[in-house]
N, C-alpha and C positions, 0 to 999 in steps of 0.2 A: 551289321549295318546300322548308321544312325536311325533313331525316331524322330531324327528332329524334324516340324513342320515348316514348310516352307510355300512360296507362290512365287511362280514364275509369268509374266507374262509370254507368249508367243504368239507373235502377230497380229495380237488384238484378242487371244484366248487366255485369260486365267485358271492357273493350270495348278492344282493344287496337289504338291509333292509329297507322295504318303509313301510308307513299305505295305506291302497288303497286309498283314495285321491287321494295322491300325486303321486302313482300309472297311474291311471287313465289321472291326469293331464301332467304328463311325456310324455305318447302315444300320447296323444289328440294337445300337445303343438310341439312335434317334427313332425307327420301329419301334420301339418296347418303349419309348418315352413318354408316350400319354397313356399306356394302356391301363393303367392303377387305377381304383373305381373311385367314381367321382372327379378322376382329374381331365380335365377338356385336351384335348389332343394338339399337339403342337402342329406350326404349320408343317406341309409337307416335306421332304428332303427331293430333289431331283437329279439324279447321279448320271453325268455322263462320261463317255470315253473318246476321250481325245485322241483321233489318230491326223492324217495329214487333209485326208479326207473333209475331216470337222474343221481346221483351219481352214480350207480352202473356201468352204461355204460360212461359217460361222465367224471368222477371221476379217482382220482389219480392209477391206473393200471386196468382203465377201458379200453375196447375197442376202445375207442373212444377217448381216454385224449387226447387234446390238441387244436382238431378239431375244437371247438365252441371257441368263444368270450368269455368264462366263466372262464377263467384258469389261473393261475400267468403265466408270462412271462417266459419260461427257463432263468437257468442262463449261460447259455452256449451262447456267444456271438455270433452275425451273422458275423463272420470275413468274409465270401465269397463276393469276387465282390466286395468289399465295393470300390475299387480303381477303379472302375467304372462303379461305379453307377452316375447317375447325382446329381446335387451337391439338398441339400434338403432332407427330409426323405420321403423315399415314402409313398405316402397316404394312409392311409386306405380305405378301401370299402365298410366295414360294423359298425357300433356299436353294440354293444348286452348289454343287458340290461334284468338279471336274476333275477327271483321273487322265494320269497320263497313257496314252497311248501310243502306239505306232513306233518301230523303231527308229525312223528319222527326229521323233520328238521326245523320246529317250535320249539321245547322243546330244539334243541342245540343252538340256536341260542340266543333263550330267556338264558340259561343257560352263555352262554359266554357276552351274552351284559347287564344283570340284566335285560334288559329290555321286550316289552310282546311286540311282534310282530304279527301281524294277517297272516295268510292261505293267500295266494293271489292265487289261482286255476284261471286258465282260466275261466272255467264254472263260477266262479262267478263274473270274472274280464268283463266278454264276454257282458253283459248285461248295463253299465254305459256305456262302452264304444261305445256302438251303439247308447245308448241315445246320446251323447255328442256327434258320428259324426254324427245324423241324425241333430242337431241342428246348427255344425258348417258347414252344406252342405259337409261333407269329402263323397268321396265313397267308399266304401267298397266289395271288393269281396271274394270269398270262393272257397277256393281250397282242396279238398277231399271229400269224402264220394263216394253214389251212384249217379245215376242221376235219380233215384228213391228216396231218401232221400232231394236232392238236388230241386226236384219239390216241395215237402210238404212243404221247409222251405220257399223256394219262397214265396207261398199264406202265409204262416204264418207270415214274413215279410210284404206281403200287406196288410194282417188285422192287425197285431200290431204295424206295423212302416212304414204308407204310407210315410212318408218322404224323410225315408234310402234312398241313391242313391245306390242301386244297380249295380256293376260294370258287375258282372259277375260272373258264377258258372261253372268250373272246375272237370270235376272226372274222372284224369289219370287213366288208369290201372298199375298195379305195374313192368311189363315189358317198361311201356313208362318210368315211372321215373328211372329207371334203365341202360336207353339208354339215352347217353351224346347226340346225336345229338335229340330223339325226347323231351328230359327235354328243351333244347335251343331255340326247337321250341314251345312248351309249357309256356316257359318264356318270350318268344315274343308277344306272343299271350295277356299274363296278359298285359304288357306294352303296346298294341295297345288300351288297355280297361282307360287308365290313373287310375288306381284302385290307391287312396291312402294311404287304408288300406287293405292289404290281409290276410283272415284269414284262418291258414295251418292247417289243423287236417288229416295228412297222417300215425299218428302214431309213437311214438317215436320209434327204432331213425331214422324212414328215412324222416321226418318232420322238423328237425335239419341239416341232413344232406345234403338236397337237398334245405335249405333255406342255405346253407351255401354256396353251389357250383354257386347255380342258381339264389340267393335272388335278386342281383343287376339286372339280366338281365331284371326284371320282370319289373321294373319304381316304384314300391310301394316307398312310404313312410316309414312303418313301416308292419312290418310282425309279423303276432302273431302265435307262436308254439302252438297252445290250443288245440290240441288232438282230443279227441272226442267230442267237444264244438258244432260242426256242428250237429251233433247227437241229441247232447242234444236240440237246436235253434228247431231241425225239429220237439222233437216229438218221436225222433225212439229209445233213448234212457232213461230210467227214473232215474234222479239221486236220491243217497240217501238223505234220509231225513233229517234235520235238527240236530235233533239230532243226527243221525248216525254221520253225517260229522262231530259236535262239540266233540266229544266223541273218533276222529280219528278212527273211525271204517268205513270210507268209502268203504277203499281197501275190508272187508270182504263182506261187501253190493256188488262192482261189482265182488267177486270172486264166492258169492253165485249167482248175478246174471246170470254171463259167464264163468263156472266153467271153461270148456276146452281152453277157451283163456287164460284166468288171473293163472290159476294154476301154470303154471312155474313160471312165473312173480313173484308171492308174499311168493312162497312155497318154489320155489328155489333159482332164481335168485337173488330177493335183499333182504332177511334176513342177507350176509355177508356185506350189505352196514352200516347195524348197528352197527356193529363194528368199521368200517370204520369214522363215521359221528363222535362218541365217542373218537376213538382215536386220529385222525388227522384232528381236527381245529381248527381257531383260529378267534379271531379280527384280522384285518388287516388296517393297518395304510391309510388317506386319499389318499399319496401319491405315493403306491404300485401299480407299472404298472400291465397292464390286457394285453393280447394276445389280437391282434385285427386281425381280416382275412383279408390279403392283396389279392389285385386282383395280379395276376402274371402279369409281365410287362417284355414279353421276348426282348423288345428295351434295358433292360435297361444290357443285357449281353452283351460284348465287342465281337462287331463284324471285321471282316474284310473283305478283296475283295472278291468277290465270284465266289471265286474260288475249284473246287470238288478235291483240295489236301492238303495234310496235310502236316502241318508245321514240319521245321526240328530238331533235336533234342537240338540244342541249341535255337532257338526260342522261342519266350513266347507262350502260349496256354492257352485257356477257358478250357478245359479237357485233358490229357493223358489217351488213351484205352491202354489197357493191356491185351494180349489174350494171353494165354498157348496153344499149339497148340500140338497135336500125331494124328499123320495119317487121317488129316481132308481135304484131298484133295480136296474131294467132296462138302464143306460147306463154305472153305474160301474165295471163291469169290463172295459168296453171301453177307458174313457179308461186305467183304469189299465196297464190292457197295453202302451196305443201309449207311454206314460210310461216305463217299463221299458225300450222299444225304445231309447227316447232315453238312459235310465241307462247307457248301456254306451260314453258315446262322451263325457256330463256326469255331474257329481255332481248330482244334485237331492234336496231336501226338498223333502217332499209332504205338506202341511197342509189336512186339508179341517175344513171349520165344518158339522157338518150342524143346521141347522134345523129341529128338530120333525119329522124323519121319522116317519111312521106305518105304513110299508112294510117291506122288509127293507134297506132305505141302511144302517143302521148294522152289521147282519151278514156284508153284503157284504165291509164295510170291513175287520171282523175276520180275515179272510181274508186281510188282507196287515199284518201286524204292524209293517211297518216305514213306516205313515202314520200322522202323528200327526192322528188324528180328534178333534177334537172337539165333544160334543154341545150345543149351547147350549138346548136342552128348548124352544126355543119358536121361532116364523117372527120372526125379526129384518128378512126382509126379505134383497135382495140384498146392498146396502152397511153393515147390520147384521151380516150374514156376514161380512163381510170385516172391520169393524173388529175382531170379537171374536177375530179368531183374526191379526190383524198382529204381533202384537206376538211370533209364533212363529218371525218369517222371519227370525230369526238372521241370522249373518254369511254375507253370499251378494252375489254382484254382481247381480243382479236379482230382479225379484220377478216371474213369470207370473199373470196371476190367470185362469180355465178357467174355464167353463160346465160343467157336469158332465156333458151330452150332445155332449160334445165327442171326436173321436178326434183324436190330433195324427198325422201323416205324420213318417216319419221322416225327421228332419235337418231338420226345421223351426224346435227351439228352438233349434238351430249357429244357421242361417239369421238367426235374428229375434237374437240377440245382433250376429253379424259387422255387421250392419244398423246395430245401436245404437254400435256402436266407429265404423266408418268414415264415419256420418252424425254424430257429436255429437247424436243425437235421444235425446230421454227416456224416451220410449215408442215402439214398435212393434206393429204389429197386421197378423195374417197374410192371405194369401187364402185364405178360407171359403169351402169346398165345402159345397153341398145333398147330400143322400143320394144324388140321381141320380146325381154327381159334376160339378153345371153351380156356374160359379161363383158365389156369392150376391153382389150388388152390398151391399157390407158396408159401405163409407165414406160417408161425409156430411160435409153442408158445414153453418156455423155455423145455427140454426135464425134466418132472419127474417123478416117479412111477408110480404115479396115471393115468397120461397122457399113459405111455408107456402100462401100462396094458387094460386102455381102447383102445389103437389100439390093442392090441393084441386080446383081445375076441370079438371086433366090425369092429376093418378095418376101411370103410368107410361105413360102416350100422351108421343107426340115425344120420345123421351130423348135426341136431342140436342141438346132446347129448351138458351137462354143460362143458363148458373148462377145467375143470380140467381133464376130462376124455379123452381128446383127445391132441395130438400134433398139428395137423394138422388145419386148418382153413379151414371149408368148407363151412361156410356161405357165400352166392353172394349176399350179402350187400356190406361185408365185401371189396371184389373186385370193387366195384362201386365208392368207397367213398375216398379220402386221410386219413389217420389215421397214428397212431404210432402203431409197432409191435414188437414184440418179435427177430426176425430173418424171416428169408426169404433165400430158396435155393439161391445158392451160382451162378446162371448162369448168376447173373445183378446185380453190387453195385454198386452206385455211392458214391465215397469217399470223404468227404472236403479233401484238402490238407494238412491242418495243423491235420485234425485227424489223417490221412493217418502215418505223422512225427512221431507224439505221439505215436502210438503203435505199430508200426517197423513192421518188418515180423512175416507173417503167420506161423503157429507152423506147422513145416513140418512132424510131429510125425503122422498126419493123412493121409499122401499120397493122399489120393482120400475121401471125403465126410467126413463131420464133422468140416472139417478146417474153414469152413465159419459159422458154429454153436460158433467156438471157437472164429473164429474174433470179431463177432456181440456182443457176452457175453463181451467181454474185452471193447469196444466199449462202452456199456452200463455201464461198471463198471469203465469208467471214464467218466463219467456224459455225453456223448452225447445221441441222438436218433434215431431211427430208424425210418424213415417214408416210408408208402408204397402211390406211385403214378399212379392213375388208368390212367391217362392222356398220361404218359409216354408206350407205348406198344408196345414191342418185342415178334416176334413169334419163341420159342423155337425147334429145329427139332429134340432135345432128342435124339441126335447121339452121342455126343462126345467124350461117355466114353463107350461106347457098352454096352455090356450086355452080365451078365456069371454068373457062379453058386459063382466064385470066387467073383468078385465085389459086386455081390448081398453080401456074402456073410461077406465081407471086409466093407461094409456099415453098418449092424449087428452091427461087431464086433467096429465097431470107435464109435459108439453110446456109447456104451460100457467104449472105453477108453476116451473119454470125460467127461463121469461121474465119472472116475477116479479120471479125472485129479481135478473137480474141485469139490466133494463129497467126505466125508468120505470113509473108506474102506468097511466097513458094509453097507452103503446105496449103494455102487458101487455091493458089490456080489449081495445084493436083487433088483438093476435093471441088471444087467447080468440075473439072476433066469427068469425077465421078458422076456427079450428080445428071449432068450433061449424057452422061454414057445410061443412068437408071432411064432417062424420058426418049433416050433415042432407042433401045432397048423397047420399050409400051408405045412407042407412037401410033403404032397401026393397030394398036385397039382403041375401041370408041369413045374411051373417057378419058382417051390422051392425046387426041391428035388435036394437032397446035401449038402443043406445050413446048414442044423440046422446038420447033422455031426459035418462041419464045426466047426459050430459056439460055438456049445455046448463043443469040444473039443478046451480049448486053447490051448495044446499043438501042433495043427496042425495052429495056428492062425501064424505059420511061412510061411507057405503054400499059404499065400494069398499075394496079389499084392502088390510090396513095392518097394523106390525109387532103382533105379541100378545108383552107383556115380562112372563113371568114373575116373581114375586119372587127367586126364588135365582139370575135368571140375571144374572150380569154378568161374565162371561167378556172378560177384554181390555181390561175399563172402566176407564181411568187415575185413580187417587187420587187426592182432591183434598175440600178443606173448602168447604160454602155456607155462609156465615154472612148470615143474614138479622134487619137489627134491627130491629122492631115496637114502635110505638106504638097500643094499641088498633088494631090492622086484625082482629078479628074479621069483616066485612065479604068481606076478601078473602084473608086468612092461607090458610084451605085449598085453593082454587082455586091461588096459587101453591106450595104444599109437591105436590099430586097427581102432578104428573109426577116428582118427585122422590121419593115414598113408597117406589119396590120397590127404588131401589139403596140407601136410609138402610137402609132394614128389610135387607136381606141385606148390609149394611156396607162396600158397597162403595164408597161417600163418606159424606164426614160431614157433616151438616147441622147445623147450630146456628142455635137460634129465640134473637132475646135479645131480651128483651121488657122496655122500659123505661118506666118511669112509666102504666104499663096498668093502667085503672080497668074494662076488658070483658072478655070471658072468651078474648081471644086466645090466653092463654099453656093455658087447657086446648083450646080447639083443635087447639092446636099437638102438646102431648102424645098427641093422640089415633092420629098417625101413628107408626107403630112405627118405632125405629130416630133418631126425631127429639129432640133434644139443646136443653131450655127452660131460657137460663137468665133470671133476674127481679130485676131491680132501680127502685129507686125513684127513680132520677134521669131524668127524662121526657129524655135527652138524647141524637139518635142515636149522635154520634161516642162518646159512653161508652158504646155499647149494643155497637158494633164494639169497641171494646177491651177490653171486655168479652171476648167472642165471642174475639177473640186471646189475651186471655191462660189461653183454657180447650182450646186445642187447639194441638199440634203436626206437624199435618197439612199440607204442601203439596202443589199451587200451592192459590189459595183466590180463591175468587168471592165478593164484596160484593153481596149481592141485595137490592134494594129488596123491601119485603112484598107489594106489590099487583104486579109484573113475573112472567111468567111464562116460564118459560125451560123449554123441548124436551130430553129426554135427549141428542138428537141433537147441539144445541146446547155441553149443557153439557162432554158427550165432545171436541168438539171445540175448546172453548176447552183443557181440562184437558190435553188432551194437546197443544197449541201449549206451554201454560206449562211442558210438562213437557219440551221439548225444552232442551238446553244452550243457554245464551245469551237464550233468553227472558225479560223482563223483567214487560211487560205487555200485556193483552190485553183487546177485551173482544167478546161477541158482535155480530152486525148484529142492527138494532132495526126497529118499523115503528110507525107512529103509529097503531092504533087511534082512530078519530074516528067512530064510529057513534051518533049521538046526539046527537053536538054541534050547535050552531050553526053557519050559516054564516060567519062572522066567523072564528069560531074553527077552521074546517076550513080556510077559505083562510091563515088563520096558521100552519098547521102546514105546508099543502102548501110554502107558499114557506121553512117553516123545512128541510123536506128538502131543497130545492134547495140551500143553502149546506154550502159546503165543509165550513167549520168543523163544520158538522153529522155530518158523516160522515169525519173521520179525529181525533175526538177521541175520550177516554174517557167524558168527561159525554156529561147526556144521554139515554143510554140504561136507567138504572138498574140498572145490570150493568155490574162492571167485575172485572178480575181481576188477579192478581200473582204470578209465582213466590215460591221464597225470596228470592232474592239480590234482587228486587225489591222484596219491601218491606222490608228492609232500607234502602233508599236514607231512613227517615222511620223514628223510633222508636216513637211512639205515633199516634192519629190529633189532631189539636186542635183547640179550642176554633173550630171555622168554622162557616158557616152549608152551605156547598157542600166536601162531604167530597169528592164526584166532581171537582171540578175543582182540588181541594187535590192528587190524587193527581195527576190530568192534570197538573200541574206541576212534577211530579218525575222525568217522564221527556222526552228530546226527542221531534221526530216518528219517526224510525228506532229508537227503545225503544219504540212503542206501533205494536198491530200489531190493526186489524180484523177480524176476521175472517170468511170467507162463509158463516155456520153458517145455519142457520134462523131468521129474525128471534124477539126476543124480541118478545111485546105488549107496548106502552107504551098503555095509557088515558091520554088526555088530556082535559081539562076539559071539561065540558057547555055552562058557559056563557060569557061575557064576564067577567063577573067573577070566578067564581072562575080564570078565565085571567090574571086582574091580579094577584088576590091570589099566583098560582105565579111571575108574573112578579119583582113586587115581591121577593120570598124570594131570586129569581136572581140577581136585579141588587144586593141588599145581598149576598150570599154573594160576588159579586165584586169590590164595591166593599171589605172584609174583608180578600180577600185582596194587593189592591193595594196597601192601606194595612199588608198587615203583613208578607206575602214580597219584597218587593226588588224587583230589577232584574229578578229572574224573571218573575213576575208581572207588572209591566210590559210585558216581551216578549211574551210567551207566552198574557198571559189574554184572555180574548173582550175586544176592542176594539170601539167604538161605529163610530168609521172604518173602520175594517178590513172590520166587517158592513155596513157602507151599500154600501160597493166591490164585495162580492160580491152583496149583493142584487141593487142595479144588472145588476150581470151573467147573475143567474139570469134577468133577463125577455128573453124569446122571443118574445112576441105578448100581444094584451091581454087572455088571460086570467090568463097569468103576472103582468102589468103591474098588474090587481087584485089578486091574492094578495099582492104586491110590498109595492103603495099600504097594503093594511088590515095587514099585516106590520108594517110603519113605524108606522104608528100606533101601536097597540096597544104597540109596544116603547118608543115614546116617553113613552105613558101610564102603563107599568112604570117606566120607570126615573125620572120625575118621583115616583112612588108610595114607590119604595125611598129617594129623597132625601128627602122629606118624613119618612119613618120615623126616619129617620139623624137627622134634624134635632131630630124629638120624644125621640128613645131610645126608637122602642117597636120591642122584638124581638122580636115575638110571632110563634111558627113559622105561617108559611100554608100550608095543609094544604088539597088539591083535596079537598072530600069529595064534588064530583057525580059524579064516576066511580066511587065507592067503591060 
């Protein structure tokens, strides 16, 4: 058989293709490599064995990805600190060095490389390799098992390998490796023993785990992951037989033999790694870097004098903290002290947003001069908080955002940075202590059916039910160890700076809980990560938001709209069904009755806790122009200007009504809102109504607002300050089709119209579109079209037009069949317009009659899709025979829905 070296990825595991030889001689040759006198010892080698097991935990949306030396590199760049860090890359601390195992990952391997690679088990690796250190005098010690176990192997070593240098024999209990100080002192102890071979059989993964934390403290040479290899050395374990193993029936051999241990293991837990191994690997080229585990080097954060206050707002800073503050009199001066502890070792600005305090929060504050407090006079809400006062976090490599019942531990915020450099993760989140000091299980996994229904009929009974069936992470491993996760409660983030940039403000649509479920998801779905650091610990006093039947109940319901926002509409009512079925399930116990009324009625879901926006408050709120052009909408003018009324009125965007060829009293409607900007012309035309509107303001970016569309402050924040970002072009909010009223005909046309692509990554459409400067610049004036929205959609590609996840705008759409023809008809000439007058562009780019059959097609899933599908087809076919026949007569007559009006 070849020697030739190779790496394979599987699943997220780099898997390093050796024959055992050269195996053997790897351990053997890195061992003996620093031992020559006078020569300093090389870092350590950490060897594990890859069986289905190790992908399933270790592997690409394993619990564990990223943790070990075994993983491709993120591509997400370490931009943090880089500007000072000392010049050189910093060193690694460990090598790792992955053998293949298991024979499912044998047979992919051989499959990707032609070639027949051997099993390399510990257990059978475990055996050469004592021969060779008993003969190169290496020592060797063992760490796990009994110390009942641990006696039998001893004599057994005396009679089979008087030579072995025995270093030492180790057998933690599972609480000491669990404890960072007695693991340190446990890793001292290996290093007093000069062991330079230690072999770990703790059990995967906390064998991995704590060879990863602790490996270096220990002075080994090389560390062997081999499981129950100890077991097997003593005697106490019998493996299978020969045949068994060559036949990959090992796993049944130990599930027959230890049913109750291995049962979940091989029954449950990694039958989905086969899929996994199958779909997702590959050869991987000689030169494809590997994750290597850095020791954290908190010298290498830019320090300054040490001094216990924080820097001022125009100052550069290692972190800006960011606290939302309501009636926390009692907890601000705790946070702020443990902050100060931290000042003396980072620079920090410290920005709090207080909310509508009514207590003494803003007195407190006054008390330390050097935070920039700001009042924003009214409950913004948590992610209202935050947007109003971002724009303070100055020049800083990250941003913290706090709970304001929060104390941080000192060396926490070093911790959660060292984290974000040596991980490439975007965010961080610490371990949160309860007041008792017990750890609060603070992570979570993405919220879905399956997960929400297993909280709902379990709670927190069986927590070490399978992940899919829970939210919640209740394994205290899990808490022990760094890893990457899903999300994590919202009371501790630490934010890279430049993530922070990229994905603007919190969606204020949540008011209180959820927001930080929505940030983490968006986070992740532009390629950062989420790491949790057990090192970093903050004790939470679960004060800051109280407790009520409402909140509880308001917490329910944003689960709820989360899954709105970013699920189907059928998958969203059948987790609604769930979340409804968790609260009617607890109603009759005391700290839930009322809730599930609540919850289960949305009609009362106005009833619950929601921002209160002052007129004069818009703290933070990015400028920006609405231009809305009206033709008689008296109807519906005011309903869209109301959410927009208290920033026109306190000037903190500007609004312009232009009201063209208006025979009803739209344009005094209009003026009725303070702050609102009418102007009036006699040409019934919208695109002059919009150029209009342009040439009376010099305000950017600027929002195109249909009159009857109603757009969320939340919303519009978010579009305004996307466009306000450099390089931004265009933008427009997420939309939702209101069809309350309609027809059926006409409801299955809309549903199948969300199904298509085209539908959701254009600008048309939604009646909301937006543009910086330099964006509409690309187009002088607006022209002569019938479709201004997809005149603009034209002018940018798909990477200049950017969606975004704000709170849907409402789109009303028609009552009935016909007036669904007559909007259609309007569509299909507004394209046929532009086909005939922009070019090759237009050709390309504009809604295509093929292009939408293909996706149609694609949208159907089962027959009820496959109706929406069928009356979709129709109905567009009836439009666009409607717009040719118009084309044909020359009649332009605007068609205008008036049954939703």
């Amino acid at each position: 058989m070849s020697s030739e070296y190779r790496r394979v990825d599987l699943a997220g595991i780099v898997v390093d293709l050796l024959q055992r030889q050269d195996a053997v001689a790897r351990i053997i040759d890195h061992s003996t490599s620093g031992r020559s006198a006078g020569q300093d010892r090389t870092r350590p080698l950490s060897v594990v064995s890859a069986n289905l097991d190790h992908v399933v935990q270790f592997g690409a949306g394993g619990r564990w990805h990223g943790v070990l030396g075994d993983s491709l590199r993120p591509t997400q760049p370490l931009r943090l600190l880089q500007a000072n860090a000392p010049s050189g890359d910093r060193t690694p601390d460990m090598e790792w060095l992955t053998l293949l195992d298991g024979a499912p990952l044998v047979a992919q391997s051989n499959r990707l490389t032609g070639g027949s690679w051997p099993r390399l088990a510990g257990s059978d690796l475990i055996g050469p390799i004592l021969n060779e250190a008993e003969r190169t005098g290496l020592s060797v010690g063992f760490l796990g098992g009994s110390a009942e176990i641990h006696d039998e192997l001893s004599r057994t070593l005396a009679e089979h390998r008087p030579r072995l240098q025995v270093s030492g024999f180790w057998a933690p209990a599972r609480t000491e490796l669990e404890d960072h100080d007695a693991s340190v002192a446990l890793a001292n102890a290996i290093h007093r023993t000069d062991t330079d071979i230690l072999v770990v059989g703790l059990g995967k993964p906390r064998q991995e785990l704590w060879m990863a934390a602790y490996g270096t403290l220990t002075g080994a040479q090389t560390l062997l992951a081999f499981g129950a290899v100890v077991d097997f050395l003593a005697g106490a374990v019998r493996r299978a037989p020969t045949w068994v193993s060559d036949r990959g029936l090992e796993w049944a051999w130990r599930l027959a033999a230890e049913p109750r241990r291995m049962a979940r293991r091989y029954l449950v837990d990694d039958p989905p790694g086969l899929l996994k191994i199958r779909r997702d690997s590959s050869v991987l080229a000689d030169d494809e870097p590997v994750i290597d585990s850095v020791q954290p080097q908190v010298e290498t954060i830019r320090s300054h004098a040490p001094l216990a206050s924080f820097v001022g707002r125009h100052d550069s800073a290692d972190v800006t903290v960011l606290v939302v503050t309501y009636n926390n009199e009692d907890t601000i001066d705790d946070l702020m002290l443990s902050l100060r502890r931290e000042a003396l070792t980072l620079a920090l600005r410290v920005v709090v947003a207080d909310n509508g305090s009514v207590d003494g929060t803003l007195e407190r504050l006054q008390a330390h001069p050097d935070v920039i407090a700001v009042s924003t006079e009214s409950n913004l809400g948590y992610a209202g908080g935050i947007n109003a006062v971002r724009f303070l976090a100055g020049d800083c490599s990250a941003v913290l955002v706090l709970n304001p019942d929060l104390t941080v531990g000192t060396g926490a915020i070093a911790a959660m940075l060292e984290r974000l450099v040596i991980s490439g993760a975007g965010i961080v989140v610490p371990r949160l202590l309860q007041g008792d000091g017990k750890t609060y299980p603070s992570l979570r996994r993405e919220p879905s059916l399956g997960r929400a229904l297993g909280d709902a009929l379990l709670g927190e009974r069986l927590p070490q039910r399978p992940v899919w069936t829970s939210e919640m992470e209740f394994n205290p491993e899990c808490y022990a160890h760094p890893h990457q996760v899903d999300w994590a409660t919202g009371a501790a983030l630490l934010i890279d700076a430049g993530l922070d940039r990229r994905l603007g403000v919190w969606d204020e649509q949540f008011f209180l809980y959820s927001e930080e479920t929505d940030y983490f998801r968006r986070a992740r779905e532009s390629g950062a990560t989420i790491w949790y650091e057990p090192e970093a610990v903050m004790t939470h006093h679960m004060g800051g938001s109280g407790a009520s039947v409402a909140l509880n109940a308001l917490m329910a319901a944003n689960r709820v709209r989360y899954v709105r926002k970013h699920r189907s509409a059928r998958y969203a009512s059948a987790f609604k069904s769930v979340v409804v079925l968790h609260e009617a399930l607890r109603s009759a116990r005391p700290g839930h009755r009322g809730i599930f009324s609540l919850v289960s009625n949305e009609q009362r879901w106005s009833e619950l806790p929601r921002a209160t926006q002052e007129p004069g408050c818009t703290f933070g709120f990015p400028p920006g122009a609405v231009i809305i052009p009206a033709h008689n909408e008296s109807s519906v003018i005011a309903r869209t200007l109301a959410p927009l009324a208290g920033l026109a009125a306190s000037g903190a965007i500007e609004v312009i009504v232009a009201c063209n060829g208006c025979t009803d009293d739209t344009a005094e409607i209009a003026r009725g809102f303070a702050g609102v900007r009418v102007l009036e012309s006699q040409i019934p035309s919208k695109v002059a109504a919009l150029n209009l509107a342009d040439g009376e303001t010099t305000v950017y970016p600027r929002l195109y607002l249909d009159a009857d569309i109603v757009i969320t402050p939340s919303a519009l924040r978010m579009t305004f300050d996307y466009l306000s970002r450099p390089g931004a072009l265009s933008a427009r909010p997420a939309f939702e089709y209101v069809t309350a009223g309609a027809s059926w005909p006409v409801r299955a046309f809309y549903r199948a119209r969300r199904r298509l692509p085209a539908t959701n990554e254009a600008l048309w459409g939604a009646g909301a579109y937006g543009m910086s400067e330099i964006g509409r610049r690309r187009f002088d004036s607006f022209p002569d079209v019938t479709a201004d929205d997809l005149y603009v959609d034209l002018q940018f590609s798909v990477e200049e037009k950017q969606i975004l996840p704000t709170p849907p705008v409402q789109v009303s759409t028609p009552r009935s069949v016909a007036s669904l023809m007559s909007v259609l008809r309007r569509n299909y000439r507004g394209q046929d317009e532009l086909r005939s007058g922009a070019g090759a562009m237009a050709e390309k780019h504009a809604p295509d009659s093929l292009r939408t059959l293909e996706q149609l097609l694609a949208s159907v899933s089962g027959p009820f899709t496959a109706v929406d599908a069928g009356i979709y087809g129709v109905l567009a076919i009836g439009g666009r025979l409607k717009a040719r026949n118009a084309s044909r007569m020359q009649d332009q007559r605007w068609e205008r829905d008036e049954s939703s009006r």
